[in-house]
Residue, then its C-alpha position, 0 to 999 in steps of 0.5 A: x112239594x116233593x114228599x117221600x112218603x114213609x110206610x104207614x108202619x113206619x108212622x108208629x115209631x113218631x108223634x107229633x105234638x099238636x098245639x092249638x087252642x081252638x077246639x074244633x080245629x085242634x080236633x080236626x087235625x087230630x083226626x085227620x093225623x090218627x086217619x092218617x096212621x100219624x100217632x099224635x098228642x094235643x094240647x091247648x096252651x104253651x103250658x101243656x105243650x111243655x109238659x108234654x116235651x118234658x114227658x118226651x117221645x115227640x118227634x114233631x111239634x106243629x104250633x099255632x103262634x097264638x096261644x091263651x098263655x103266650x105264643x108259639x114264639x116263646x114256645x119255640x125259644x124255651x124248644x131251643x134251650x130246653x128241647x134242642x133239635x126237635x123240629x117245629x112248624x107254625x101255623x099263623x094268620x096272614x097278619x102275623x106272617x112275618x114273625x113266623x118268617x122270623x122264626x123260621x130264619x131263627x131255626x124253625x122248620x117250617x110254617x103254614x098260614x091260616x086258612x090252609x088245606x088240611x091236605x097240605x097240612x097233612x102233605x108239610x107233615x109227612x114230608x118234614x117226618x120223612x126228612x126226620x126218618x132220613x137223618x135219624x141216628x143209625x143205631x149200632x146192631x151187633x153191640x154187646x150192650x144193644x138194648x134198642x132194636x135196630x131202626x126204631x130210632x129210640x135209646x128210650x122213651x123218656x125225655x132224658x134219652x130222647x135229649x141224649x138222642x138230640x144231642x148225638x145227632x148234633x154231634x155228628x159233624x163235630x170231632x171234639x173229644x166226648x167224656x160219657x158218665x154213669x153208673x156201670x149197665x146204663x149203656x155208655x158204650x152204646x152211646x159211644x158206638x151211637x155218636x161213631x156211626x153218626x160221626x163224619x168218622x163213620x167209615x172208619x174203625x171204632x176201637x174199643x178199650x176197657x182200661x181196667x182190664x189192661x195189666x198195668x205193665x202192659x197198658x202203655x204197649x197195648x195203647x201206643x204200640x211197640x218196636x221189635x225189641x222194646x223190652x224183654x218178650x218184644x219178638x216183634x213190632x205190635x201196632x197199638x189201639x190208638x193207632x188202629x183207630x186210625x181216622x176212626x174213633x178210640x172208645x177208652x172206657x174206664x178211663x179212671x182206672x188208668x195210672x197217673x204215668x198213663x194219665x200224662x201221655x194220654x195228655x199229650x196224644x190229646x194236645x199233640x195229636x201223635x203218639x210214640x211207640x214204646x221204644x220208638x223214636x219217631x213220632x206217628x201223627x194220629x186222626x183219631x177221635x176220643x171218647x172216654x167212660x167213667x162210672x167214677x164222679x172224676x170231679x172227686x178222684x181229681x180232688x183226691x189228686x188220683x186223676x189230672x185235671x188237665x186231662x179231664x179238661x182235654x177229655x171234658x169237652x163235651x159231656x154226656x151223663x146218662x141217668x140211671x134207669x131208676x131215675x128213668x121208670x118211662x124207659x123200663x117197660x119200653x126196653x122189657x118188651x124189646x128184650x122179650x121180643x129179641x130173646x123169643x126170637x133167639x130161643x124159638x119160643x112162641x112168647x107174645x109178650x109181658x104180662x100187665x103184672x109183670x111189668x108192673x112188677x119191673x117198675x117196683x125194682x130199682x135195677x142197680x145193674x141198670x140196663x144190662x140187668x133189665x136184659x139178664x132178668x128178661x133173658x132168664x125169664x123167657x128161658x125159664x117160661x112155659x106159657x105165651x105171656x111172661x108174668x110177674x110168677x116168671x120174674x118171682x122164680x128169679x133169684x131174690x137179689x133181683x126182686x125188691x132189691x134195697x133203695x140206696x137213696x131215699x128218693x128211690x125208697x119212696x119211689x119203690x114204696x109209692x108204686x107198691x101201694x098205688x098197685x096195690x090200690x088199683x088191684x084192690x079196686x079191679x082197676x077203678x081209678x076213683x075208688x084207688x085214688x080214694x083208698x090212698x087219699x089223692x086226688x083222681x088227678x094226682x092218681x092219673x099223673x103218678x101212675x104216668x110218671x111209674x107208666x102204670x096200667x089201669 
C-alpha cells in the first residue's frame, strides 16, 4: 500500500475510536496508536462506542465486527444515519470475511482480517488518515467571522459542528440552494464561505450581501443591476451582485429583511435561473449558486404572510441549522485558546494561554452573542492582560453585560447554576472528585459525566 505519510505534528489534529472487546488486544493496539503519535479513544461494545460519536471529534472508527451487545454491522448502519461520513474500518475473523466484504460494498472504508500484523494495522490507519487529510474542507483564512485557525480542520469540537463538518463536505459536488439558520455570532457566513471553497464553484467569485443593510429603494438595483438611464441618478450602467457572482456563490444574508416586492424576483431568478437589469430589456442567464441566512424562525414570518413560502422552498433545499454556543460548552474552551493564540500574536504579547479558572469561568456564561462575543471578551482580555496567563481577574475586569449574563430559557438557568455549584464543589475539596461528588450528593460517575458535558478540569 502506497501510504503518504502525515507529520507526526499532523497526527493531533485526529482521533481514532477504537472498538474492540478483547482487552489485551484492544490495549495493545492502543498503545502501539498513542506510540505512534495517533490520539485514540477505546471502548469495548457498541454502546460506548456510540457514545463516544455523540461526544464527537472522531475522525476514524476502526471496529471488530463482533462485539458483547451487538456487532460492528449494526454499528456501522446506525454510523451511516447518525454519523454520516466518518469512515470506518473492520476487523473480522476469516470466517466472517464476507460480511465484512459487504459492508464495505455498503460504504465502509476498509477491512483487516484477524490474526493481522500490527504494522499493517498501524500501515491501513495512517494511510486511510492521509486520505482524511487530503480531502478535509479548506477553511476560509481572512473572513471577518474566522473562529477556527486555519488547517486545523474543526469548526468545533462537539458533535454538532463535526456533523455540520460532514455535511459540508457532502456538499461539495452538489449545487443545490443552501438556507443556514441561527442565532445572530454563531457563524453562518463561515459556514457559508466553508460550503464555497469546498464546492465545485471554488475557483469563482464568493459574493456576500446583508440584506438588511440595503436601502429598500436601492436593493433591486444592487442585486440585479441597472441600465444607464434606469431612474433619476443612473449616470451609467451598474453590474449587480448576482451577476458578479457569476459561476460563483452569492451569499444573501438576512434574507428575511428583504420586502415581499423582492421577495417575488428572487423567485424567479431561482426558478429561471436569469435575471433583468432595472430598466433593461433583455434577460442575463445566470450560473450562480445561493445560499441564503436567517436568524429569523421563517417558518413563523411565512405564517404571519411576511415571507412566501414558494420562496422558502426554493432557498430551502438543503438546510443547515447551526446551535447556539451555549447549547455547545464542549466548543467554548476550544475556540477561547485559538482566540487567545490569534489575538497574542496580533498584539505582540507573550500570552501562554487561559488559565484553569478562566476558562472555568467561560463555561458559566451563556454567550447571547454567540461566537463572535466569545472573540470580543477574548480579544479585550489579552488587550487588557499583564501576566502570561489570562485568568478568570482578567475576564472580571470585562463589563458585567459579559459575566453572568441572564438564562433566557430555563434549560440554560440550570445549565448555568449546575457548573456553578459543581465548580464550587470542586474548589471546596482541592479538586477531589469523590469529596465534591459527596458535597453535592451524585454519584462519582454523574460527577465525572457532568463535568465532561461543561468540559470541567479537575
Amino acid at each position: 500500500m502506497n501510504t503518504p505519510m502525515l507529520d507526526t505534528d499532523t497526527y493531533r489534529d485526529y482521533c481514532v475510536l477504537l472498538v474492540e472487546d478483547d482487552e489485551i488486544m484492544r490495549l495493545s493496539l492502543e498503545d502501539r496508536l498513542r506510540l505512534e503519535n495517533i490520539p485514540v479513544r477505546s471502548v469495548s461494545d457498541t454502546h460506548s462506542a456510540k457514545s463516544a460519536l455523540e461526544i464527537g471529534n472522531i475522525d476514524l472508527v476502526v471496529s471488530d465486527i463482533k462485539l458483547p451487545d451487538g456487532t460492528g454491522i449494526e454499528l456501522f448502519s446506525d454510523m451511516t444515519q447518525r454519523f454520516p461520513g466518518i469512515p470506518v474500518i473492520l476487523m473480522t475473523a476469516y470466517g466472517d470475511i464476507s460480511d465484512a466484504v459487504s459492508l464495505v460494498k455498503a460504504g465502509a472504508l476498509d477491512y483487516l482480517t484477524k490474526p493481522f500484523d500490527i504494522n499493517e494495522f498501524i500501515s491501513k490507519v495512517e494511510h486511510h488518515l492521509s486520505c482524511i487529510a487530503d480531502t478535509r474542507l479548506k477553511f476560509p483564512s481572512s473572513s471577518p467571522e474566522d473562529y477556527f485557525k486555519p488547517g486545523s480542520g474543526h469548526l468545533g469540537k462537539s458533535s454538532a459542528m463535526r456533523k455540520i463538518e460532514r455535511l459540508v463536505a457532502r456538499l461539495s459536488d452538489s449545487d443545490s440552494s443552501v438556507l443556514l439558520t441561527g442565532e445572530s455570532g454563531v457563524g453562518k457566513e463561515v459556514v457559508a464561505t466553508l460550503i464555497h471553497n469546498n464546492s465545485l464553484r471554488s475557483q469563482g467569485p464568493m459574493v456576500k450581501v446583508n440584506c438588511a443593510a440595503l436601502a429598500p429603494n436601492l436593493i433591486e438595483s444592487e442585486l440585479f443591476g441597472h441600465e444607464k438611464g434606469a431612474f433619476t441618478g443612473a449616470s451609467k450602467q451598474r453590474i449587480g451582485r448576482f451577476e458578479q457572482a457569476q459561476k460563483g456563490t452569492i451569499f444573501l444574508d438576512e434574507i428575511a429583511e428583504v420586502s415581499p416586492e423582492i421577495q417575488v424576483k428572487l423567485l424567479r431568478v431561482l426558478q429561471e435561473r436569469e435575471i433583468e437589469r432595472v430598466g433593461g430589456m433583455e434577460p442575463i442567464p445566470l450560473d450562480v449558486r445561493v445560499i441564503a441566512a436567517t436568524q429569523v424562525v421563517l417558518e413563523k414570518s411565512i405564517e404571519k404572510g411576511a415571507f412566501r413560502t414558494d420562496l422558502f422552498w426554493r432557498l430551502n433545499v438543503i438546510h443547515v441549522d447551526i446551535p447556539p454556543l451555549r447549547d455547545r460548552c464542549e466548543d467554548i474552551t476550544y475556540l477561547a485558546r485559538i482566540f487567545v493564540n490569534e489575538q497574542a500574536s496580533k498584539s505582540g504579547k507573550s500570552i501562554k494561554g487561559l488559565s484553569r479558572d478562566a476558562e472555568s469561568l467561560l463555561q458559566t456564561m451563556s454567550f447571547p452573542g454567540n461566537v463572535r462575543e466569545l472573540k470580543n471578551i477574548i480579544e479585550r482580555a489579552v488587550t487588557l492582560s499583564d501576566g502570561p496567563w489570562i485568568t478568570a481577574v482578567d475576564l472580571q475586569t470585562l463589563d458585567n453585560n459579559y459575566i453572568d449574563q441572564p438564562a433566557t430559557t430555563l434549560r440554560q438557568s440550570l445549565a448555568e447554576t449546575e457548573r456553578k455549584a459543581i465548580n464550587k464543589a470542586l474548589a471546596g475539596s482541592n479538586g477531589k472528585i469523590a469529596q465534591a461528588a459527596d458535597a453535592l450528593g451524585i454519584s462519582r460517575k454523574n460527577l465525572w459525566e457532568k463535568m465532561k458535558r461543561y468540559r470541567i478540569d479537575k
